[in-house]
Every structure is written in C-alpha cells, then in structure tokens.
N, C-alpha and C positions, 0 to 999 in steps of 0.2 A: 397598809402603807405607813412605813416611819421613815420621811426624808430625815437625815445627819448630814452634820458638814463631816468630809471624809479624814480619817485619821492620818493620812498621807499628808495632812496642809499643816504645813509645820509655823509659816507665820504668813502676815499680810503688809507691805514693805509697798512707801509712796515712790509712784514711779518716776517720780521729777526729784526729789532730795535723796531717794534710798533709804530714808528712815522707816524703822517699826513702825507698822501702825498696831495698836490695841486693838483687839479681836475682840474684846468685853465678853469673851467665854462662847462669840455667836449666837449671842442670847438675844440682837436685833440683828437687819440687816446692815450691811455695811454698804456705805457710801463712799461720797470722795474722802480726799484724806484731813485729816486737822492739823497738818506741820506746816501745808503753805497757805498762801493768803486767801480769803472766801475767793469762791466758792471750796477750795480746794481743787488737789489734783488729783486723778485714777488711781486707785489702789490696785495693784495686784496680788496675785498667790503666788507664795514659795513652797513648794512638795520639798520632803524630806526622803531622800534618796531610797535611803534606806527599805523605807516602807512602801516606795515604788516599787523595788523590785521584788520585795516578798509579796507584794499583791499579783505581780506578774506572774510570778511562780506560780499564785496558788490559784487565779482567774480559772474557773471553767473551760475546755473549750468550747464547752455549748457557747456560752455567750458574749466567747471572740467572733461566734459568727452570727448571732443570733439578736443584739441586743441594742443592734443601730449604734445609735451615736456612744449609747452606756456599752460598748464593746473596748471602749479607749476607758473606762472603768478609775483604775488605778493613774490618771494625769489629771482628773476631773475632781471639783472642791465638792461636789454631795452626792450621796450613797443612798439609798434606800427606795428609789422612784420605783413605778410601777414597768412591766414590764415589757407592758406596749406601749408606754410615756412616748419614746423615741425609736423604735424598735428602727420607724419609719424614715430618719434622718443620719445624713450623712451617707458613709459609703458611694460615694458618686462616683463615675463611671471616670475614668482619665483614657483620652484616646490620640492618637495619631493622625491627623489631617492631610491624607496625601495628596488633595489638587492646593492647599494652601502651601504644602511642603513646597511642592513642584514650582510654585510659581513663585514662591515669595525667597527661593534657595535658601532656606533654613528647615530644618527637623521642627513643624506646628505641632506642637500636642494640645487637647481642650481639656481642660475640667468642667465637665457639666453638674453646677448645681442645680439647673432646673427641674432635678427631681425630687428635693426636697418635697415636703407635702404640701405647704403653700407654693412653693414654686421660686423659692429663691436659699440663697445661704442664708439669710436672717433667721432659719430654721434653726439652725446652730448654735448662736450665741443666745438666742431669748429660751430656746430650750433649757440650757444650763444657769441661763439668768431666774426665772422663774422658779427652777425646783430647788435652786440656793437661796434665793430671798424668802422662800415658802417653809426652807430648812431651818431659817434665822427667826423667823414667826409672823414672818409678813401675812397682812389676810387680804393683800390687794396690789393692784400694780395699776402706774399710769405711765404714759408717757408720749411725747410730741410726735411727730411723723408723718410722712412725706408721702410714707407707700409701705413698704414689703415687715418693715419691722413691728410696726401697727396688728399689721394681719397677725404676724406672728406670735406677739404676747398674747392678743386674744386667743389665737389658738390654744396654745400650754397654757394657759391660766384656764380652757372650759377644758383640756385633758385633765388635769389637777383636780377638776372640779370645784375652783375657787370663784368666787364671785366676776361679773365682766368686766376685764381689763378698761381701764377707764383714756380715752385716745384722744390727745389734742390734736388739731388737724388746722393748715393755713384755710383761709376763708377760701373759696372757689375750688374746693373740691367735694363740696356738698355731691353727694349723688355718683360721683367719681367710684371706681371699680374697689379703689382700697376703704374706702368707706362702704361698700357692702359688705365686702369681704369680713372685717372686725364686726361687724353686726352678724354675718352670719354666724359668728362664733361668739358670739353674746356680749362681744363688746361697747361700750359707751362712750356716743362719740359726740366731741363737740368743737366746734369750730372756732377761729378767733387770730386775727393779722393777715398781714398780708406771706411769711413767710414760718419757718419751722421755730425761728428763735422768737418771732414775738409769742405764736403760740406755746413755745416752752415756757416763755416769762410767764405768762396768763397761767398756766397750767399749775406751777411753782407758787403761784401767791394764792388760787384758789386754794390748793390741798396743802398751805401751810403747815397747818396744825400736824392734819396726820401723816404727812411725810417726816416734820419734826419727831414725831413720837416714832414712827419706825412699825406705820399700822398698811401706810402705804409706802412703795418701792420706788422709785421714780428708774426705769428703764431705760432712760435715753443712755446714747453712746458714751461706753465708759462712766457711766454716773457709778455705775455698782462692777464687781470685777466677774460677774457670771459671763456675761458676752463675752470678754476674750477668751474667758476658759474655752466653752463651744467652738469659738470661729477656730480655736487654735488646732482643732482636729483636720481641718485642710491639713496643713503641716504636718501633721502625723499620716494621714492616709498619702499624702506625697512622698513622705520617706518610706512610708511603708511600699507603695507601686514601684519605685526606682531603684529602692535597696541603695548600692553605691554608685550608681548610675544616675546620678541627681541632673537636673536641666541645668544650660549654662545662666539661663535668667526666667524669671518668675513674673509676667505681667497683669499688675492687679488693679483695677479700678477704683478709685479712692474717692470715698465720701468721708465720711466718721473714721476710714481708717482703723477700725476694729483687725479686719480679717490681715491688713500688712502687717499690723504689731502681731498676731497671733501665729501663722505661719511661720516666722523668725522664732518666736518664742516657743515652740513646737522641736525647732530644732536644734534651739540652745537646751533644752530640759534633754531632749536623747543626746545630745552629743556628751552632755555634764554625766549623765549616767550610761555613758558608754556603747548607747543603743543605736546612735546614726553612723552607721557604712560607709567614709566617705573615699574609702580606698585612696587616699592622699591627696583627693581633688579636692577645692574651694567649695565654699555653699554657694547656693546658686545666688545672681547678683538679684536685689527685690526691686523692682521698676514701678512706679506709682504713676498712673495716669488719670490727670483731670481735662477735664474740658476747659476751653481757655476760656471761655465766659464766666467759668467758677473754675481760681485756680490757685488755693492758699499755700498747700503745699509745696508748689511746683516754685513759686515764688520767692518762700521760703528757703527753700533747697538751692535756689540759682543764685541765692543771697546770700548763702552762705551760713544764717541765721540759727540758732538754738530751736525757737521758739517759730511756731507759726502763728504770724497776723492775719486777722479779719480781712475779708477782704468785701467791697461790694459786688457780692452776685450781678451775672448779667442774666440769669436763667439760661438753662438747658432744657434739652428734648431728655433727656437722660436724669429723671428727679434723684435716682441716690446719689448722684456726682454734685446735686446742688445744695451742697456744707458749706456755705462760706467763712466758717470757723474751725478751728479743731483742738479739741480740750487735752490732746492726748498729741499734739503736731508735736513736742518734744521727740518720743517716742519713736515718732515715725520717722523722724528725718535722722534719729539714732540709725535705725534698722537701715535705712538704703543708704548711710555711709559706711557703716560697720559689711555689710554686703558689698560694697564697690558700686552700689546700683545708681540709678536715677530718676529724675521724675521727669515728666512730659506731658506739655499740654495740646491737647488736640481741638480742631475747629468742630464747630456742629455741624459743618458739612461733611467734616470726612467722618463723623460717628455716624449721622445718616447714609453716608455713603457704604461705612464698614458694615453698616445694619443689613443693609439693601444685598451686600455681598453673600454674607450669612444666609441670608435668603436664598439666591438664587443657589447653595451649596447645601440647600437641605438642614442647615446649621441650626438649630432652636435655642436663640440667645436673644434676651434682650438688648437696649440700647445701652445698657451703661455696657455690657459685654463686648456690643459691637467696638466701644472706646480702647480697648484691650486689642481689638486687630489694627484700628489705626492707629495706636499709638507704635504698635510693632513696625508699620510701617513707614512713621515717621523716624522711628530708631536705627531702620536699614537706610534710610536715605541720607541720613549723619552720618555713620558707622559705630555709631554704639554699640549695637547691635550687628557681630560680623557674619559672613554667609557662610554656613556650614554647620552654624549652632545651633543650640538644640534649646527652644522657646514652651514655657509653659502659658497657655493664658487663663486665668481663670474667670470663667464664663459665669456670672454668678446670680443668674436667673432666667428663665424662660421668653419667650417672644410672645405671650399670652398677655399680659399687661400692656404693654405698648400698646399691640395692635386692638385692644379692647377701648385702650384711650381715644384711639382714631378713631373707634367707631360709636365712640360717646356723644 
C-alpha cells in the first residue's frame, strides 16, 4: 500500500477569501486555512483539468465498476489505497417513490445511503478524509461526534490499519449505540460537555501538541478538506443516474453541511470540464433542511446574511441536524443562492411524523431523512415547490440507529 496525494490536485484555495493556500509539498496534513482569522476557514481542492481527463481516459473499466467509492478515482485528492479500502461505499441505489409520487403530485425519487457499511453517508467523506491525512503522514485521527461520523473514522482508520481513531463524545451517550459502534472498530472513546462543541473544545486542548505537530488529524466537519472530497460523489453518482435529465430540486438535510457543499461542487467540476449533460436545463435548485429547534442555516438564509451564526440548540430527535454552528455556513448559503434553492425549517413533529410515514412505506430511513420528506412537504404547501416536479431527497442513513436508540 502507498497512499499519494493524486497528481490531478493542482492547488488547495480558502473557501471564504479564495486565496492559495500552501500545500507544504503534502508533507503534513492539512487543515483549516491561515489567511483568515483563528481558527481559520475550510480549505478546499482544485483538480487540474487537464489531468482529469487523461486519468478518465486511461481508468480501467474494471475499476469503474469495481472499486466503490475509488471508481470516481480521478475527482478524488489521494491515490494508492487498498482495494477493498472502499470497494464497499458509495454507489447507492437512487429510486422512484410511487405511492409518495401519487400522493404528494410530484416525481419522489430517494437516495438511499443506508447502505454504506456503517449505515449512513458519513462513509464517504471520512473514507476520503482518513486515507488523505494517512497520505500527508498523519499516524492518528480524532474527532467530536454525535453519532454516525464517529463510527466512521473508526472504521477507515482499523481498515488502514492505523491505530484507534480517538472520539470525543457529549456526556449522556455513554453506552449509547454509537459509542459501541467506534469500539467495535477499535476506537477510543471519551466523554466531556454537555453538547458536540464543548466536547470539541475538550478534545482540541487535550491533543494540542500533536494536532499542532500534524501527528494527529482532527476529523470534524470541514476541519481538513478529505470529507468534502467523499461527500461530493453523491453529486457525481447523481449526475451520473440522470445524465441530462437532472431533478428540478435536491432536498438535503443539514447538519455540518459537508454533503450540500459537495453535491454543488460535484457539478461545478463536470460542468467546468464539460462532463454534466444539462441539455439546456438549469442545475437542480439545493434545498437545506433543519429542524426548527436547531436551525442556523435556515436563519441565515432568511436573513439574507453572508455568514451563518450560532445559534442555541433546542435539541432534536434527529442528532445530525443538531449543528448549531457552521464553519463552512458561507459556502452553503453560496450553493442554495447560486442554485435558486432554499432552506426550511421543520417542526420535530412533522420529522416524527415523516419517520413514522417512511415506515409504514417500507421506507428504511432514518430520522434526519425522514426531515427531507417533511420538509418537501412543507415546500408544496408554500409553492416552492410546484406539482409536477421532479424532487430528489437524500436519505442519508438507515432506520437502525434511531430505532436502537428507542430501545436503549
């Protein structure tokens, strides 16, 4: 195994100013950026056109079909992973909903991520997070968490075979399903706050040293730019199923907001290198839905605002919707203006109630997914949302967690 960062990553550019950031040869991992003010802001990757498309050209087709998430190869910042690393991730099933069709009069399609190998989209981006910061020379990874992203670093960090991922976790979820889950995959887990940000704070001043030094990774959202790389293959396996037949809107449930920036960013890279189909139609408009108990985004967006503020949490039954920050809200609220789209907040009764629907529809979605059907149907009762159109939602984890919690 020799992970590289891949030759196709031409530079790494802060996502709030636009300036360079220095890559230092890749020789650590990279974090946030050093042009705005501490903490800094998310760095991203720019691929070099060029070299996209002679990697397309010369891709295998064994392992367009063969190689999971490393089948999108040539859009991804590191090369050399093993080849059952991910063989397992990605690829997820997109389908047509005909009793949602029928009744809600719109075209329902789902993305089911819940087939990820943990059981959610968090497969994606800590995939790609993990064997890029392992490529820069990281010997470890930590980072805070709530639920499904936890599981995940641990996971790709005991594929890798690298020491166990180290998990900060809020106090009261001792014994909880995602704290077995990181242990079953060797992770190290410890508790501290009442919410995800004190435990990041805690997290950040214990492993000073060697997160300074670039010996550990820190994983949380957007800290490092491997997660959006990942999430952004939704976006691509979207444009890939629809070809020039794109949805008229894309309804995504927003925590961290990884997967909204990434999708957009998916279809700005094929459209720049000529690869999105849009047969003369618009991109589909990006819809962000929070819960109104935690709803920074949505706030933001109705204010008009650059930036997203803090907000206080009321808690959710829905734990990845409960972000009441967002390091990367610039970004987001770019993406659902630049798309025509918008954001919407929904009560915790219609997400229990969308859950409950899911259910009786045979539907295997968790609760932040079920927030994706009410929010649709809070969009058709305005008319955002008109009847006739053609709705993506992305479902982006299983109904195994929830219903585990209830029975904790």
């Amino acid at each position: 195994m020799e992970l590289r960062v891949s030759p196709a990553v031409a530079r790494l550019r802060c996502s709030k100013s636009g300036l360079e950031v220095p890559t230092g040869g890749f020789t650590r991992p990279i974090g946030l950026c050093p042009c705005c003010p501490p903490p800094g802001k998310p760095v991203v990757v720019e691929y070099d056109r060029d070299t996209v498309r002679s990697e397309l050209r010369t891709l295998p087709v064994a392992e367009r079909v063969t190689r999971g998430l490393w089948r999108w190869a040539p859009f991804l910042p590191v090369q050399g992973v093993p080849a059952d690393y991910a063989a397992d991730v990605g690829g997820t099933p997109i389908v047509r909903h005909d009793r949602l069709s029928t009744s809600l009069g719109v075209e329902v399609l789902l993305k089911n991520e819940g087939t990820n190998p943990s059981g959610s989209f968090k497969d994606r981006g800590l995939a790609v997070a993990v064997a890029l910061g392992a490529a820069c020379g990281a010997a470890r990874f930590a980072l805070p968490t709530q639920g499904n992203a936890g599981v995940a670093a641990c996971l790709f960090s005991a594929r890798l075979g690298l020491p166990g991922c180290l998990v900060w976790m809020p106090d009261g979820y001792q014994g909880s399903v995602y704290h077995r889950a990181c242990e079953l995959f060797g992770g190290e887990v410890r508790f501290f706050g009442p919410n995800i940000a004190a435990a990041g704070r805690n997290m950040r001043e214990t492993l000073a040293a060697p997160l300074a030094a670039g010996e550990i990774v820190d994983l949380s959202t957007f800290f490092e730019p491997g997660r959006l790389e990942g999430k952004k293959t939704i976006g691509l396996e979207i444009a890939e199923h629809f070809g020039a037949d794109l949805p008229d809107a894309i309804v995504y449930p927003t925590g961290g907001g990884t997967g909204l920036v990434g999708i957009w960013k998916a279809f700005d890279e094929l459209d720049r290198l000529g690869l999105l189909d849009r047969a003369g139609r618009p991109l589909p408009r990006m819809v962000s839905v929070q819960s109104a108990n935690c709803a920074p985004v949505v706030e933001a967006f109705r204010r008009g605002l650059d930036e997203v503020q803090p907000v206080a949490s009321q808690g959710t039954v829905a734990d990845g919707l409960d972000v009441p920050g967002a390091i990367m809200g610039h970004a987001m609220l770019r993406v659902l203006r630049d798309s025509g789209g918008t954001a919407v907040a929904v009560s915790e009764d219609a997400i229990v109630a969308a859950f409950a629907t899911y259910g009786r529809l045979g539907i295997n979605a968790g609760l932040e997914s079920a927030a994706t059907l009410a929010g649709l149907e809070a969009l058709l009762r305005d008319g955002t949302v008109r009847r006739g159109e053609r709705v993506l939602l992305v479902n982006t984890g299983s109904q195994l967690i929830p219903l585990s919690k209830k029975q904790a």
